[in-house]
C-alpha positions as MATLAB code, in Angstrom:
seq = 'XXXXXXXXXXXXXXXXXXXXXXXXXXXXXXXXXXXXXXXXXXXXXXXXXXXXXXXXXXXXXXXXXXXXXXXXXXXXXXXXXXXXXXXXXXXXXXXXXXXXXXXXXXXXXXXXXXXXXXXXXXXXXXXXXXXXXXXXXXXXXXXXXXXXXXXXXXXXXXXXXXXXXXXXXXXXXXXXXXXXXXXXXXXXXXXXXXXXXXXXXXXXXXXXXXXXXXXXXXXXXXXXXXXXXXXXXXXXXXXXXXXXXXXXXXXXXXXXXXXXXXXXXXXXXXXXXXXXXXXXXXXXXXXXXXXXXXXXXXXXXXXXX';
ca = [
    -134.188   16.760 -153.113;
    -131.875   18.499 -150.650;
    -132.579   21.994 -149.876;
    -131.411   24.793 -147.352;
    -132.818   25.037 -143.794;
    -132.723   28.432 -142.019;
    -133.227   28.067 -138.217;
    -134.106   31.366 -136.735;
    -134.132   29.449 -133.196;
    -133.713   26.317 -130.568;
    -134.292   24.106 -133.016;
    -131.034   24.035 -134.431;
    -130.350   20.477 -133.022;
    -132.809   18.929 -134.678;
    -132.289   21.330 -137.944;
    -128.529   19.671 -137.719;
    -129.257   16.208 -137.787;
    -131.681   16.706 -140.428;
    -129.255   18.352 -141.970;
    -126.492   15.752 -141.438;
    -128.603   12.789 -142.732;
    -129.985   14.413 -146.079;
    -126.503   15.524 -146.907;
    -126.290   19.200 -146.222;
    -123.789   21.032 -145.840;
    -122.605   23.586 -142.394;
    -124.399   20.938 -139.669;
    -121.692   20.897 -137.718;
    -120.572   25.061 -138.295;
    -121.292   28.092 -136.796;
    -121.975   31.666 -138.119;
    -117.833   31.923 -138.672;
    -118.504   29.623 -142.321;
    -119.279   31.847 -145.395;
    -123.166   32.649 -145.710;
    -124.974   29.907 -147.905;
    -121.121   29.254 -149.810;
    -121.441   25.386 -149.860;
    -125.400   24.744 -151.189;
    -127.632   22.675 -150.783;
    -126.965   23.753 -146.936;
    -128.276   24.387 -143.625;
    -127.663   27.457 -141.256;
    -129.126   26.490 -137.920;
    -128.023   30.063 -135.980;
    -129.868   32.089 -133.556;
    -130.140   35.307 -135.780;
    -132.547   37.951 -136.328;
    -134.627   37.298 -139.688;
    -133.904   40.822 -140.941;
    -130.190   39.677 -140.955;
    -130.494   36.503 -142.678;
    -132.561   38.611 -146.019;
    -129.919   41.230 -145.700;
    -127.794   38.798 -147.133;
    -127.355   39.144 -150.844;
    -126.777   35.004 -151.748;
    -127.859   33.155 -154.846;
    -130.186   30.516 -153.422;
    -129.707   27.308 -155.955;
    -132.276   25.014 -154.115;
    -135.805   25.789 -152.865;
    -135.934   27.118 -149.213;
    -137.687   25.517 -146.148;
    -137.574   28.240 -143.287;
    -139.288   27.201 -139.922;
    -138.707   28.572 -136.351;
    -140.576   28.651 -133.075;
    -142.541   30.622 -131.013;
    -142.974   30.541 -127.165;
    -145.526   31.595 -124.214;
    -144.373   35.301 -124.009;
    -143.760   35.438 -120.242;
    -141.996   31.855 -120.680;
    -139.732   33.445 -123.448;
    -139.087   36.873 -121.608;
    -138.034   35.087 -118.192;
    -136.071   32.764 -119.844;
    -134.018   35.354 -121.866;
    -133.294   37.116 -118.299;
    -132.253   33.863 -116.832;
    -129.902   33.568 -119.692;
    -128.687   36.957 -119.240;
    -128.456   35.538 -115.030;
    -126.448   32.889 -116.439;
    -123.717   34.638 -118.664;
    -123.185   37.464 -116.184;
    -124.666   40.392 -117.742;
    -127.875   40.647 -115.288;
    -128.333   40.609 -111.358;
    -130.659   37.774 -110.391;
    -133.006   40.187 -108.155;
    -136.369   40.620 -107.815;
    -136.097   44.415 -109.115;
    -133.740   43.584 -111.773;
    -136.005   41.036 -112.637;
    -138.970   43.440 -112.611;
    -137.058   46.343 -114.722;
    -136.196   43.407 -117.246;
    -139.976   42.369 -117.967;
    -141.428   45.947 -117.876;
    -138.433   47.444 -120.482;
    -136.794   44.752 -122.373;
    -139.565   42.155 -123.401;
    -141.323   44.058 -125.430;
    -143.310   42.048 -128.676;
    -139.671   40.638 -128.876;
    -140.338   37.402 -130.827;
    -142.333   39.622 -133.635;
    -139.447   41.370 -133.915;
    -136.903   38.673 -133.818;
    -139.438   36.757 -136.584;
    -140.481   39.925 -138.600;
    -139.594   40.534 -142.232;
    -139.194   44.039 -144.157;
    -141.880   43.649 -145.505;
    -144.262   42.776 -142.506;
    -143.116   45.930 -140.816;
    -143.776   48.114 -143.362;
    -147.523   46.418 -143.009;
    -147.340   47.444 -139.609;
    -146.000   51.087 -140.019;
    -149.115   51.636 -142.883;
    -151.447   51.070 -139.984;
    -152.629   47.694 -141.178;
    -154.541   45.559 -138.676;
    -152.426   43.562 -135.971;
    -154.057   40.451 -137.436;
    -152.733   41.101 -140.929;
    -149.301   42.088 -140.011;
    -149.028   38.598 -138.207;
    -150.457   36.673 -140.954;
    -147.580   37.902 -143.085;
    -145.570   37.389 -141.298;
    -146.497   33.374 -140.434;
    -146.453   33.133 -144.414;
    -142.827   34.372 -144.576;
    -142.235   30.671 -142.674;
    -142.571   27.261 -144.279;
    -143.463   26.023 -140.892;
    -143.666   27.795 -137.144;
    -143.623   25.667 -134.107;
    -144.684   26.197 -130.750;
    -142.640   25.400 -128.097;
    -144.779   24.095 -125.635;
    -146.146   21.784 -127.780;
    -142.735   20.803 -129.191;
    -143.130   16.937 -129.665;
    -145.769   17.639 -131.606;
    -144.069   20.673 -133.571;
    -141.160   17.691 -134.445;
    -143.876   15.156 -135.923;
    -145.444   17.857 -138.223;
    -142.068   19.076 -139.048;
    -140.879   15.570 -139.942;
    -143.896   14.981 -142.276;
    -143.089   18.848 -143.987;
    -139.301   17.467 -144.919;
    -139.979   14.026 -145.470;
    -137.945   12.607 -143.094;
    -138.752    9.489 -140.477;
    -139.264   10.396 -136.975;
    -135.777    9.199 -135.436;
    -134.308   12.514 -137.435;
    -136.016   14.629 -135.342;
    -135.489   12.713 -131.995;
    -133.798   15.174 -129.359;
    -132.245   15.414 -126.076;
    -132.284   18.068 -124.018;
    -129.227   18.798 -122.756;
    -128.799   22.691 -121.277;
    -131.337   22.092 -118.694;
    -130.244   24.320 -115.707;
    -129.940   22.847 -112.152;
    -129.264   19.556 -113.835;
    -126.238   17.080 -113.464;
    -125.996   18.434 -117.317;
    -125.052   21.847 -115.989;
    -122.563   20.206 -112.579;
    -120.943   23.550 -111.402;
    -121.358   25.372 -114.174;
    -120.170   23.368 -117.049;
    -122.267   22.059 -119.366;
    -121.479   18.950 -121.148;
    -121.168   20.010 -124.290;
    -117.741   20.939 -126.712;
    -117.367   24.652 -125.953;
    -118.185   23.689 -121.610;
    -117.827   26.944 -120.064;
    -117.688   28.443 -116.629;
    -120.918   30.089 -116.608;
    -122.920   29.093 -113.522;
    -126.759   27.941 -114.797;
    -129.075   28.964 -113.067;
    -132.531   27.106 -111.742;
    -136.037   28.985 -113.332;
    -138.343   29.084 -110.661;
    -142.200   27.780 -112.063;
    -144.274   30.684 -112.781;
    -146.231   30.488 -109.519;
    -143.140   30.833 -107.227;
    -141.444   33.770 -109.480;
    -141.727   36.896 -107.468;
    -144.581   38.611 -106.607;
    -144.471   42.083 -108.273;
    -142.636   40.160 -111.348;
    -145.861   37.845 -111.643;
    -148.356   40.597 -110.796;
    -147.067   42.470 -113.804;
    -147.111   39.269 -116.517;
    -150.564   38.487 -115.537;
    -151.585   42.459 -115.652;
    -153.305   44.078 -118.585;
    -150.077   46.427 -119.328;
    -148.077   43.470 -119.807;
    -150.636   41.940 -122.483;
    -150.571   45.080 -124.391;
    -146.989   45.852 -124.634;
    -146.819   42.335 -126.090;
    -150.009   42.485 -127.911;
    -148.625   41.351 -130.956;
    -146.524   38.354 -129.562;
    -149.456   36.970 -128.100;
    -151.391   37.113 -131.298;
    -148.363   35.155 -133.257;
    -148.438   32.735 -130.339;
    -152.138   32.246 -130.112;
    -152.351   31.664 -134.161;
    -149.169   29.598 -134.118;
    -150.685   27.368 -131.622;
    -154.219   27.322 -133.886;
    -152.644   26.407 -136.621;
    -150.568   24.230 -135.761;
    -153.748   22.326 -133.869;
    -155.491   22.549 -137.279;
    -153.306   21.206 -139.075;
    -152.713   17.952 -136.700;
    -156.321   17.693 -136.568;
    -156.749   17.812 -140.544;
    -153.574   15.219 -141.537;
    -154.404   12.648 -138.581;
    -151.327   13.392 -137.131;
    -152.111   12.349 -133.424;
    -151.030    8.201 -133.874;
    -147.902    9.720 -134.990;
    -147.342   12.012 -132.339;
    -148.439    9.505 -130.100;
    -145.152    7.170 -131.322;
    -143.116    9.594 -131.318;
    -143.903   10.519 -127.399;
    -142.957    7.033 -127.048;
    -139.656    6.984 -128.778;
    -138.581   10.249 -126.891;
    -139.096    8.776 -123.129;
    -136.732    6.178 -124.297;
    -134.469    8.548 -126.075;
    -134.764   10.568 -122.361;
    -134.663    7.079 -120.687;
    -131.881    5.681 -122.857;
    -129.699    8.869 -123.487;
    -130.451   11.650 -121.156;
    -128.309   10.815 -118.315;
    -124.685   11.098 -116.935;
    -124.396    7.431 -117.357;
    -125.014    7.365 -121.398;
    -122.926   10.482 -121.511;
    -119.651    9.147 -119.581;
    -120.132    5.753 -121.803;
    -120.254    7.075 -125.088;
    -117.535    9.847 -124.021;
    -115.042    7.852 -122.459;
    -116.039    3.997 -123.181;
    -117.288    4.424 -126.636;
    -114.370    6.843 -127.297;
    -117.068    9.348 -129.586;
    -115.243   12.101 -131.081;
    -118.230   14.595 -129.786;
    -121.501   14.417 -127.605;
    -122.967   17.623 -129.603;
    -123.462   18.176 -133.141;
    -122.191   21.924 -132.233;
    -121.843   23.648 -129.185;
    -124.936   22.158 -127.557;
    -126.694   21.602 -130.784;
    -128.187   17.921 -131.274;
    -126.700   16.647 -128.233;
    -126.626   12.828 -127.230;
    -126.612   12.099 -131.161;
    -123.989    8.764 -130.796;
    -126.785    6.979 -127.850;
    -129.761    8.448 -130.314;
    -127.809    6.606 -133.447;
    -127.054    3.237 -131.423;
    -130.559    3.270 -130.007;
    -132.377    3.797 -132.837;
    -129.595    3.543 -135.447;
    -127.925    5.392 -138.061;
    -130.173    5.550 -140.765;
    -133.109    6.676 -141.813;
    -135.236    3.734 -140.513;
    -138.259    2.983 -142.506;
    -140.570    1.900 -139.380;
    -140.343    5.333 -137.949;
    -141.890    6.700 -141.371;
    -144.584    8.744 -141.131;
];
């Protein structure tokens, strides 16, 4: 059976071409289409969780609602690089500093959280419960530094063979993919990427404060959902023998990467191969024509898990 996906975050590329090949509807929309109108459907948007329930909409299938979570310091860096990137931020080390110690603050709870897990929260219950509710409010939560392996358990939650959650990467900043600015994608715009320094060469005062006790406790409770994300998600690898899996698929994506992840593949299947679009949307599920020639169009019964 076909059923909604709701994609809280940078998933949506692979949420799309699940989407796509199971017959859903809004893969290839944005936020501007009416809110669950067409159903069985799929809305793969970067939007607050508290938004999406605020929405009064008769649900007609069963729901599958998954998202991801990320390192903290990775996710509060890269959300000021972003913020670098379209314009609104000066890349400086005291900007940079300000950002960390005022603006990432438990941000994925809140981003993730439910009504009903704040209300936990505001009662005084423990940190532990309050993230526990709120991890059961998802059908699935991924980690996003163990993302090959968030796709393979993902795939085996939906059903679906491992070449519907193949991916490219595409936005990746300093990159050909980014030349001057313009990322390869439909809605290329002028906005000048910028590189993100590893962790070690970020600097100084900004990594003195991530690695510092203040910084742990003003995101106490993203570290928690992180940490149990990352345990469970371990657990539950370990308990369905997932690893031979995971283990194919990490060979499928370097020739996905190998295949498809290059100017080369892009100006053939753009200009050549005369494809209508590189990118499901914006740069959602990019590289999708190369991923369907290489490893073709349907859903391939010897990528089954």
């Amino acid at each position: 059976n076909c059923y909604p996906v709701i994609v809280l975050s940078l998933a949506a590329g692979i949420a799309r071409r699940v989407a796509l090949r199971k017959g859903l509807s809004n893969w290839d929309a944005g936020r501007h289409v009416q809110f669950f109108a067409d159903q069985p459907t799929v809305w793969p948007e970067h939007m607050v969780r508290t938004e999406v329930d605020a929405h009064p909409v008769d649900l007609k299938f069963p729901t599958f609602v998954f998202s991801l979570v990320r390192d903290p310091v990775s996710r509060c860096l890269s959300l000021f690089y972003y913020k670098v990137t379209r314009g609104t931020i000066a890349n400086t080390e005291e900007a940079k500093l300000d950002f960390v110690k005022e603006i990432c603050r438990d941000n994925q709870y809140k981003y993730l959280r439910t009504n009903d897990t704040q209300d936990l929260l505001e009662e005084g219950r423990s940190d532990h419960e309050v993230v526990q509710h709120l991890l059961s409010q998802y059908s699935f939560m991924g980690v996003t530094e163990m993302y090959d392996e968030s796709a393979v358990v993902l795939a085996r939650l939906l059903g679906v063979p491992l070449t519907d959650v193949l991916y490219v990467s595409w936005k990746v900043a300093g990159s050909w993919q980014s030349p001057g600015g313009k990322p390869q994608t439909d809605d290329a715009s002028e906005q000048t990427y910028v590189v993100h320094p590893e962790l070690e060469h970020e600097d100084p005062s900004v990594l003195a404060y991530v690695t510092s006790a203040e910084w742990k406790e003003q995101n106490k409770l993203d570290y928690l959902l992180y940490d149990t994300s990352v345990q469970m998600l371990k657990q539950w690898i370990d308990a369905n023998t997932m690893q031979p899996s995971i283990d194919l698929f990490k060979r499928m994506e370097a020739r996905a990467k190998a295949k498809c992840g290059d100017e080369k593949a892009f100006l053939w299947y753009t200009n050549e191969a005369h494809a209508k679009r590189w990118c499901y949307y914006g740069d959602n599920g990019c590289a999708f024509p190369c991923l369907d020639a290489e490893f073709g169009r349907s859903t391939g019964a010897s990528h089954t898990i």
